[in-house]
LUMBARO-166714 format. One record per residue: x, y, z of N, C-alpha, C in turn; residue in three letters; residue number from 1. Coordinates in steps of 0.2 Angstrom, whole numbers, plus 5000, padded with zeros to 4 digits. Example, Ala and Ser with C-alpha at 12.3 -4.5 7.8 and 13.67 -1.06 7.14 Angstrom:
REM LUMBARO-166714
   n.px   n.py   n.pz   ca.px   ca.py   ca.pz   c.px   c.py   c.pz   residuo   num
   5066   4972   5039    5062    4978    5039   5066   4984   5039       ALA     1
   5064   4989   5035    5068    4995    5036   5064   5000   5039       SER     2
//
This chain:
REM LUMBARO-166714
   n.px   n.py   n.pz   ca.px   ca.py   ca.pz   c.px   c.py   c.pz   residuo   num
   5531   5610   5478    5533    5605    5473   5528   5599   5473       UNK     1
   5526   5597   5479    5520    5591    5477   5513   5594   5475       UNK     2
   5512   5599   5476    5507    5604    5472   5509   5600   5463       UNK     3
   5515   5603   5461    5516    5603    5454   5516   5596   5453       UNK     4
   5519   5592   5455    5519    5583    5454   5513   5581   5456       UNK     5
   5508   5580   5458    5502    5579    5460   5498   5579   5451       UNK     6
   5499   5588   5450    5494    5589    5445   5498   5586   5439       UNK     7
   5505   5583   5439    5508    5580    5431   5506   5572   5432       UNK     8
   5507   5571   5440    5502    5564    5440   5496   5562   5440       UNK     9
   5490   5567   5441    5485    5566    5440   5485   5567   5431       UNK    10
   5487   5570   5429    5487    5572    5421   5489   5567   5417       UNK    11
   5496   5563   5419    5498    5558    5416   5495   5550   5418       UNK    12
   5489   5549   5424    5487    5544    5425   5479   5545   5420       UNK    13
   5477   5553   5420    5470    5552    5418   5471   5551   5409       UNK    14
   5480   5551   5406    5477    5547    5399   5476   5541   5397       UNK    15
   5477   5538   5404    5477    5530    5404   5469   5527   5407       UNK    16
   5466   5532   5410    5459    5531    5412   5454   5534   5407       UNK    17
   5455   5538   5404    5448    5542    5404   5448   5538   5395       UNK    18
   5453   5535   5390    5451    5530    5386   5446   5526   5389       UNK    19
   5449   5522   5396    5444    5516    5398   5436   5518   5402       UNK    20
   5436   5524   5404    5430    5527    5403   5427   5526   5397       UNK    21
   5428   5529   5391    5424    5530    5386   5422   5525   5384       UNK    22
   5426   5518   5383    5426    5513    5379   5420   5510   5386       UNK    23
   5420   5509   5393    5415    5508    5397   5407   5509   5394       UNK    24
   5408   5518   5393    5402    5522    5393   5399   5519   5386       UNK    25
   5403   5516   5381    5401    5515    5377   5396   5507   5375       UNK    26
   5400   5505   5380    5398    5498    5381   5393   5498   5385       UNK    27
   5392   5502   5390    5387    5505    5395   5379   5506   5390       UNK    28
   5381   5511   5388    5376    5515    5382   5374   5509   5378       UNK    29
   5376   5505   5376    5373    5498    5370   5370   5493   5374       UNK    30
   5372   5492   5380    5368    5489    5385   5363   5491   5385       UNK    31
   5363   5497   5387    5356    5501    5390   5352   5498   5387       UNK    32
   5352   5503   5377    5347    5502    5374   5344   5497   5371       UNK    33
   5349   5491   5372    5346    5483    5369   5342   5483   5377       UNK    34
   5342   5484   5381    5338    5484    5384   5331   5486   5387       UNK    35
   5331   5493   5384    5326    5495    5381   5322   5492   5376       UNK    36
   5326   5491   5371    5324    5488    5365   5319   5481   5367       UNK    37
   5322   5479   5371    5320    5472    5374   5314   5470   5378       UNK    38
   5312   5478   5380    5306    5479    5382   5300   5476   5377       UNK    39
   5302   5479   5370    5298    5480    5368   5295   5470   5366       UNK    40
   5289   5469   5366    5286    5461    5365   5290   5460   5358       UNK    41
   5287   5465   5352    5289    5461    5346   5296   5460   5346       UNK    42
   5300   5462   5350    5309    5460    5348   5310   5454   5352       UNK    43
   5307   5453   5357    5308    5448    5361   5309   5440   5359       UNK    44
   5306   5439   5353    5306    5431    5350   5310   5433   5344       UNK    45
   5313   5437   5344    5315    5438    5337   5326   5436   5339       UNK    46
   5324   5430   5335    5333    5428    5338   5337   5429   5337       UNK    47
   5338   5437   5328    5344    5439    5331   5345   5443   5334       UNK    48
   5340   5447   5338    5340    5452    5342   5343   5448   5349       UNK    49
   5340   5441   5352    5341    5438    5356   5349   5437   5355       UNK    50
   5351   5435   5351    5359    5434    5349   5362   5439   5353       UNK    51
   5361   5447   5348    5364    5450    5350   5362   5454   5354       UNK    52
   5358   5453   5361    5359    5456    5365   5361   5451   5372       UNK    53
   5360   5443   5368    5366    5439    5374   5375   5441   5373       UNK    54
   5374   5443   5367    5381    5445    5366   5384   5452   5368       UNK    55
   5381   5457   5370    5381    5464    5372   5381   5463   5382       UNK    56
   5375   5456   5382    5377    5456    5388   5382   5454   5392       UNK    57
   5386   5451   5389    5390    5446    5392   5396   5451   5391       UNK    58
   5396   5454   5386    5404    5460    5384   5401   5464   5390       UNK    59
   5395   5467   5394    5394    5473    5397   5397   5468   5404       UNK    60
   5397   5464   5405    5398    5460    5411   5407   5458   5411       UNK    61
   5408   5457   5408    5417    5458    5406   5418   5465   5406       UNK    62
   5414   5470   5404    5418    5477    5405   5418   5480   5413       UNK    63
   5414   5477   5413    5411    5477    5420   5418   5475   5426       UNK    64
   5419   5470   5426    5427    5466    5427   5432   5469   5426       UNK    65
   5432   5470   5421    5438    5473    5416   5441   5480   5420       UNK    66
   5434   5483   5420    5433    5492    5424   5437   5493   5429       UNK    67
   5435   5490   5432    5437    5488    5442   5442   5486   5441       UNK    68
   5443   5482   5438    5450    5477    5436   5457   5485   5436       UNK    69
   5454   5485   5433    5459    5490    5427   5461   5496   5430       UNK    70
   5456   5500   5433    5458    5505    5439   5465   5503   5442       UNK    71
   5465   5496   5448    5471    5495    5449   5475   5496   5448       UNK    72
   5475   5491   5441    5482    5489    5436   5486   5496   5433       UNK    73
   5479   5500   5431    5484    5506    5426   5489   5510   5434       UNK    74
   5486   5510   5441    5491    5513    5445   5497   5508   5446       UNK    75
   5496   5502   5446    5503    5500    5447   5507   5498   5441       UNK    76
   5505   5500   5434    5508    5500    5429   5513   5506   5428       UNK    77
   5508   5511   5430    5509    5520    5431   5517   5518   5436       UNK    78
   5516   5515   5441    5521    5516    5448   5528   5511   5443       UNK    79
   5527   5506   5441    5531    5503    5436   5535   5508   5432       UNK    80
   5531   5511   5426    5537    5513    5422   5539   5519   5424       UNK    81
   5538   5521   5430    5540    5529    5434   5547   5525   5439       UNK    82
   5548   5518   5440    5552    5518    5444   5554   5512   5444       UNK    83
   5553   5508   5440    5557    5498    5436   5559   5499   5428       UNK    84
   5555   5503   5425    5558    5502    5418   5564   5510   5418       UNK    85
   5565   5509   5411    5570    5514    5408   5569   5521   5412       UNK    86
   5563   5523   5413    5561    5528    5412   5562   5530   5421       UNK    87
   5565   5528   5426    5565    5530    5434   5573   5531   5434       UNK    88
   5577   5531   5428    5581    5539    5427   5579   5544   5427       UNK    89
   5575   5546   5423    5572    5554    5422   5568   5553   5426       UNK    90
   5563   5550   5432    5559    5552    5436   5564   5556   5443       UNK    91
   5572   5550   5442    5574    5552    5449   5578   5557   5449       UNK    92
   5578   5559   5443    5583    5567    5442   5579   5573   5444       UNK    93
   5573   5574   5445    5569    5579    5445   5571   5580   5453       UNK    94
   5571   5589   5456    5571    5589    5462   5565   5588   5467       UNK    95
   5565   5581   5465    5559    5579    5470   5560   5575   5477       UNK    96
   5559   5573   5483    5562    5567    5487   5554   5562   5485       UNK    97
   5559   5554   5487    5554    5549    5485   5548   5550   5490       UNK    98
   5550   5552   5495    5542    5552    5500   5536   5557   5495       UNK    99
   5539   5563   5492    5534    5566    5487   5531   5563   5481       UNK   100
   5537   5558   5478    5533    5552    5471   5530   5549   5475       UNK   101
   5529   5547   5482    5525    5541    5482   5519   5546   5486       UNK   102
   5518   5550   5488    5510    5554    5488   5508   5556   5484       UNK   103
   5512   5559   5479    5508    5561    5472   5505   5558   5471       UNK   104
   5510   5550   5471    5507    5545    5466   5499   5540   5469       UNK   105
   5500   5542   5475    5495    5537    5480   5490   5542   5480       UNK   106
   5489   5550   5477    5484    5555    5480   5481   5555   5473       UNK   107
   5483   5555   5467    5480    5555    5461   5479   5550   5459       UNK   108
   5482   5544   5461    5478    5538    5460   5469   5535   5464       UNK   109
   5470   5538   5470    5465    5537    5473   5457   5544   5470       UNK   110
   5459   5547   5468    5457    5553    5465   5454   5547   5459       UNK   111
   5458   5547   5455    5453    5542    5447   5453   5536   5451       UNK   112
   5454   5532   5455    5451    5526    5458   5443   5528   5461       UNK   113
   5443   5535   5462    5436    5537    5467   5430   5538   5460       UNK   114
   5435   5541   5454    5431    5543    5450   5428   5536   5448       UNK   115
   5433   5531   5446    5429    5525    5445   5425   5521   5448       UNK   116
   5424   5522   5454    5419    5517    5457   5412   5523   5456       UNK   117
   5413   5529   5457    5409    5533    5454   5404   5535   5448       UNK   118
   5408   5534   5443    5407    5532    5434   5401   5523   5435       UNK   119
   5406   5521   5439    5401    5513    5439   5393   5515   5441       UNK   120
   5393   5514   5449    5389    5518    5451   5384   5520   5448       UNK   121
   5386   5527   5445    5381    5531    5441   5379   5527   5436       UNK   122
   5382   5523   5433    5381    5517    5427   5374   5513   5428       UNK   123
   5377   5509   5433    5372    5504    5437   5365   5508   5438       UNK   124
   5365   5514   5439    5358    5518    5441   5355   5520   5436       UNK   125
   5360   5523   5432    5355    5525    5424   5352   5517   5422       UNK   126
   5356   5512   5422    5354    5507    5418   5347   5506   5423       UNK   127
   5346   5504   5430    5339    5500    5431   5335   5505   5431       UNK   128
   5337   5513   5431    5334    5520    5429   5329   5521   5423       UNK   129
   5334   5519   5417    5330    5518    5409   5327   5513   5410       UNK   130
   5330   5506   5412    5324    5500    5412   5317   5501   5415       UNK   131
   5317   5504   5419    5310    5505    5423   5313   5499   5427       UNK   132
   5320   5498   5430    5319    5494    5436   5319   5496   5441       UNK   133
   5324   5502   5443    5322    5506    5451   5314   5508   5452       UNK   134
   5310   5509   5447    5304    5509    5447   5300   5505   5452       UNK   135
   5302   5500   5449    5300    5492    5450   5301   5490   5458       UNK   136
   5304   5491   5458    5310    5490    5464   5307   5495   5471       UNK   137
   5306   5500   5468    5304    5505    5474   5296   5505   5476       UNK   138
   5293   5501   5472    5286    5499    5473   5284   5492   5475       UNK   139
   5287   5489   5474    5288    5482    5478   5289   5482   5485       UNK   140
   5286   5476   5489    5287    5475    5495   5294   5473   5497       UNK   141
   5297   5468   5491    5302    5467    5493   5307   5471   5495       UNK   142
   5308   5479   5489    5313    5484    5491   5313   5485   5499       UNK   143
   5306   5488   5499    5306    5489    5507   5307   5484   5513       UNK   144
   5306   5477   5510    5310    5474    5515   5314   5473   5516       UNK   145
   5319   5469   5511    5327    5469    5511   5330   5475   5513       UNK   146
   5327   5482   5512    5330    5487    5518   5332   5488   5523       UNK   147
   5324   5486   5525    5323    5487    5533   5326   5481   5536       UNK   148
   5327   5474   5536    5332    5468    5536   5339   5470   5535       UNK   149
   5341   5472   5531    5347    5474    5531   5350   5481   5537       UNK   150
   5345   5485   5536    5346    5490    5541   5346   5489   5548       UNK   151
   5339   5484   5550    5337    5481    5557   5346   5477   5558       UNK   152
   5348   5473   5554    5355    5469    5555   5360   5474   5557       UNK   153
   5362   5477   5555    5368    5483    5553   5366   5485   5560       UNK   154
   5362   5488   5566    5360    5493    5566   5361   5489   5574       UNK   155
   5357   5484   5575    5354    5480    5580   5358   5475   5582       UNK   156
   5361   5469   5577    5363    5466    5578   5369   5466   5578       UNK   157
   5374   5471   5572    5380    5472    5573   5382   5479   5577       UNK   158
   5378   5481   5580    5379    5487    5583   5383   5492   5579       UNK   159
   5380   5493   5571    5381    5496    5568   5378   5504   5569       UNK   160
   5378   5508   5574    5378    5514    5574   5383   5521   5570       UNK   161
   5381   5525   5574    5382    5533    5569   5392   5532   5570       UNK   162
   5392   5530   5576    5401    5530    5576   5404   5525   5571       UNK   163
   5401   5518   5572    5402    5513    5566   5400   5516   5561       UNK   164
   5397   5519   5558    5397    5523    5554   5402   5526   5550       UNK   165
   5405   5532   5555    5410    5537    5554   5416   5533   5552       UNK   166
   5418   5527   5556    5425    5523    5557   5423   5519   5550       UNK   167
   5420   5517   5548    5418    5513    5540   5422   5520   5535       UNK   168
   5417   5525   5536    5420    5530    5530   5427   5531   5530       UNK   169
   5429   5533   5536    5437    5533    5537   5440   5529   5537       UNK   170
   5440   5521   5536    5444    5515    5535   5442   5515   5528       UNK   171
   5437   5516   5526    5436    5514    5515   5440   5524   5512       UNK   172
   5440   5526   5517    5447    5532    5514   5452   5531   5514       UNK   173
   5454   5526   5520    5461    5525    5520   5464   5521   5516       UNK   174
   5460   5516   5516    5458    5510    5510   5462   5513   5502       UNK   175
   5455   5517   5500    5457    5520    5495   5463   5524   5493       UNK   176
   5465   5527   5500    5473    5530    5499   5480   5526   5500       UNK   177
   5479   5518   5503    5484    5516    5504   5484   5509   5500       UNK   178
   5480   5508   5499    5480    5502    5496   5484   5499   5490       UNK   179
   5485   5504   5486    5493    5503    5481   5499   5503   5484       UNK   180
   5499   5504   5491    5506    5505    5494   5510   5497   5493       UNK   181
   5506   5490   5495    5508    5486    5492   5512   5484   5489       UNK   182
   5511   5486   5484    5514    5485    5475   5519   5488   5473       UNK   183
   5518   5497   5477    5522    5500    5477   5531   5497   5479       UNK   184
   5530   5494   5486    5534    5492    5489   5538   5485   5486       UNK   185
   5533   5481   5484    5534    5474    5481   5542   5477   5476       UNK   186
   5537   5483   5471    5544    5484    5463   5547   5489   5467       UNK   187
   5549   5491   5473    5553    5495    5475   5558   5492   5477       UNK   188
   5556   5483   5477    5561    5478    5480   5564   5476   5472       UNK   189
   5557   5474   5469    5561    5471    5463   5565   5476   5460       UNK   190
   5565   5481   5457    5569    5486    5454   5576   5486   5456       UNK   191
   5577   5482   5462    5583    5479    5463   5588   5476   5457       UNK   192
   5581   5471   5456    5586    5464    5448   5592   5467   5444       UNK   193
   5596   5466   5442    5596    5468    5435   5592   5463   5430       UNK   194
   5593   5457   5432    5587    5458    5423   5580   5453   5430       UNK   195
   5574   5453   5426    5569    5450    5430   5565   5455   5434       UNK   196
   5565   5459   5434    5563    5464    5439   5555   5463   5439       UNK   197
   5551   5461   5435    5546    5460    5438   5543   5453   5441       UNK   198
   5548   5450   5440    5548    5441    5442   5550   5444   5453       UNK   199
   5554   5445   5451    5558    5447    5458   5552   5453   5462       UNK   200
   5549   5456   5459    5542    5461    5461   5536   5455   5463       UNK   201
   5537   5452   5457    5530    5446    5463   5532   5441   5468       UNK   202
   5538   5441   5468    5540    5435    5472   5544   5440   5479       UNK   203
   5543   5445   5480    5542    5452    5485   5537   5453   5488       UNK   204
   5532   5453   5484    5525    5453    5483   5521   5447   5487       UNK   205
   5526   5441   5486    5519    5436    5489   5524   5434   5497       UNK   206
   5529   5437   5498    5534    5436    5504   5533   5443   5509       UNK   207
   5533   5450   5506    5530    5453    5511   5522   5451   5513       UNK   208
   5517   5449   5509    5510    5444    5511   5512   5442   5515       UNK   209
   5516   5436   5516    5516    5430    5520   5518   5434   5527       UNK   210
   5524   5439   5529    5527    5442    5534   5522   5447   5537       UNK   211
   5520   5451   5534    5514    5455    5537   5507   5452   5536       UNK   212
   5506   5448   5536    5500    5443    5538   5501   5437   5547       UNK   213
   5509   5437   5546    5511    5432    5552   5512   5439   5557       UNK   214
   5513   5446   5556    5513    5451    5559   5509   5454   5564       UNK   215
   5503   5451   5559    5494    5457    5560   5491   5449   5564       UNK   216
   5494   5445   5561    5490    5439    5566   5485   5442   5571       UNK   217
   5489   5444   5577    5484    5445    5582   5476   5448   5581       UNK   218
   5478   5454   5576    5474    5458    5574   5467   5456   5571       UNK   219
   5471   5450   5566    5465    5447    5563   5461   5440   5566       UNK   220
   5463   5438   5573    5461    5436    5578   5455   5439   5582       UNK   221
   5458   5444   5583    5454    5447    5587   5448   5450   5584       UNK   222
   5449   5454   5576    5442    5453    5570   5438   5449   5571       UNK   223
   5439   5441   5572    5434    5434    5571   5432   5434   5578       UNK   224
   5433   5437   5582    5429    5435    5588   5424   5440   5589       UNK   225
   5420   5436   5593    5412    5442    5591   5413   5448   5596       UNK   226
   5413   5452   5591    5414    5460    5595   5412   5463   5590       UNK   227
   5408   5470   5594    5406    5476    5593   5409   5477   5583       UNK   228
   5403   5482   5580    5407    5484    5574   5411   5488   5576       UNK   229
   5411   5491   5580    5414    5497    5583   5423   5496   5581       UNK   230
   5421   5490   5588    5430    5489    5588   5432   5485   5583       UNK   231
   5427   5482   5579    5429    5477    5575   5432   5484   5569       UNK   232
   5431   5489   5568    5434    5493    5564   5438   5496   5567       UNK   233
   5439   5497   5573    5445    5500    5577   5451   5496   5574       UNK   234
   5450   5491   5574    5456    5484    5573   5458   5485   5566       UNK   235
   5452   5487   5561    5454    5487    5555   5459   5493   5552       UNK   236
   5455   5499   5556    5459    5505    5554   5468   5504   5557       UNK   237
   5466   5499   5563    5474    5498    5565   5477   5495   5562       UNK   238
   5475   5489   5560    5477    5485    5553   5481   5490   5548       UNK   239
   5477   5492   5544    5481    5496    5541   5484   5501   5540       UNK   240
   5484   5505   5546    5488    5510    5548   5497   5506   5549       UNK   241
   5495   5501   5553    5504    5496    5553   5504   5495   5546       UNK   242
   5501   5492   5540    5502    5490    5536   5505   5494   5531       UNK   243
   5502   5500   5532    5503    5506    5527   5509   5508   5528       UNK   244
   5513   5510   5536    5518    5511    5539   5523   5507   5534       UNK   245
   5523   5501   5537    5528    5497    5535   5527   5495   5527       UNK   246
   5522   5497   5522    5525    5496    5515   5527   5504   5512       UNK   247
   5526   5510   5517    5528    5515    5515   5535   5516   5518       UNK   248
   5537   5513   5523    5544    5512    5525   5550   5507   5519       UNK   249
   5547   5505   5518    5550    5500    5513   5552   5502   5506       UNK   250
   5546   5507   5502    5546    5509    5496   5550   5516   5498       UNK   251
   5550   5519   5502    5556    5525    5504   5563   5522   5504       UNK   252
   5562   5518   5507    5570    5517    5509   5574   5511   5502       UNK   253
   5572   5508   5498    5574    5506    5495   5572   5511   5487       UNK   254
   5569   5514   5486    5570    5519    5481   5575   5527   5483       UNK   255
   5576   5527   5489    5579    5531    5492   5586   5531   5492       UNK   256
   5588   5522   5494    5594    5521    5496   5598   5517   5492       UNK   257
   5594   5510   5487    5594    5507    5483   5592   5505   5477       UNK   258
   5590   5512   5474    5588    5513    5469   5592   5509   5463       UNK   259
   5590   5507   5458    5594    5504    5454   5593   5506   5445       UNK   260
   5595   5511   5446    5594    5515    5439   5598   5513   5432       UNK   261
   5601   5506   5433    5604    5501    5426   5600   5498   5422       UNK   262
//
């Protein structure tokens, strides 16, 4: 059954992304070319080329924003009308248990939050790609310095080795897969309201903050003191192992026990 619910919330989150893809790629693709364009000497003094490619720039850097942005918001929007608005009567009649909606919903959301930072990515590389920037970049002294600097740092000073390594990948996946639990939990409290329900979700919202921040105290203490990346990631992946715990204990037990389907 989380088989089947996986692929209707992957289905039903990608008609809310892959719009914001297009309109991205679009905005992406008109960038590029003014910037090509912009190569060329003769368009360079010419103002209303200058116009409109200050204009093109500024929208691609708001889409830019907007991109990232928006990944978020469409899954907490998605977790909203599946479980605050009208519609978490018919989600909660299906035979499914909440611990199943809230992995669906946490496995296909992380799935299109992954595509996103990957669609960006690829974006960013075509663009200094076609410009003859990565060109540029890769024959310069600089590229290669700023590497080796950067690398020398990571590697020597932060004792940034192949385990620090491993423990980075596995903390930005856990990342990726718990990170809306949050929100989740905040409108698992609001949903409570009868009327206000999203007022009552932010004001959950910035109270479990304050509670599991006085929690992790220690934790984030123990981050700021100089130690190893090693263990500074051991901390972190502990971090959010508690925190995940306790916002998927929350979101189960009040959509479970206190559901408020009025």
């Amino acid at each position: 059954m989380l088989g089947k619910l996986f692929k209707y919330d992957f289905k039903e989150l990608g008609a809310f992304y892959l719009p914001v893809y297009l309109i991205y790629a679009g905005i992406t693709a008109a960038f590029a070319i003014l910037m090509v364009l912009g190569m060329n000497s003769s368009l360079q003094d010419n103002e209303v080329f200058s116009l409109l490619f200050g204009i093109i720039t500024f929208v691609f850097v708001l889409a830019v924003i907007a991109f990232v942005l928006f990944s978020g918001l469409i899954v907490v929007y998605y977790f909203y009308r599946k479980f605050v608005s009208e519609e978490a009567y018919l989600t909660m009649t299906l035979p499914v248990k909440p611990w199943q909606h809230i992995i669906s919903k946490l496995l296909s959301s992380a799935v299109w939050r992954l595509f996103t930072w990957i669609i960006f990515a690829v974006s960013v590389f075509l663009i200094l790609l076609i410009t003859g920037v990565l060109e540029e970049l890769q024959r310069g002294v600089t590229f290669n310095f700023v590497f080796r600097t950067v690398w020398s740092e990571l590697r020597y000073e932060l004792g940034f080795d192949t385990g620090a390594m491993v423990l980075c990948a596995v903390y930005c996946v856990m990342t990726l897969l718990t990170s809306p639990l949050i929100y989740f939990a905040s409108m698992s409290i609001g949903q409570m309201a009868k009327k206000h329900k999203v007022l009552m979700s932010v004001g959950a919202f910035v109270i479990i903050n304050i509670v599991i921040s006085f929690l992790t105290a220690n934790i984030s203490i123990l981050q700021l003191q100089d130690i190893s990346a090693f263990s500074f990631l051991i901390l972190a992946i502990a971090e959010c192992i508690i925190t995940s715990v306790v916002y998927f204990g929350i979101t189960i037990y009040f959509l479970g026990k206190e559901l408020n389907l009025e």
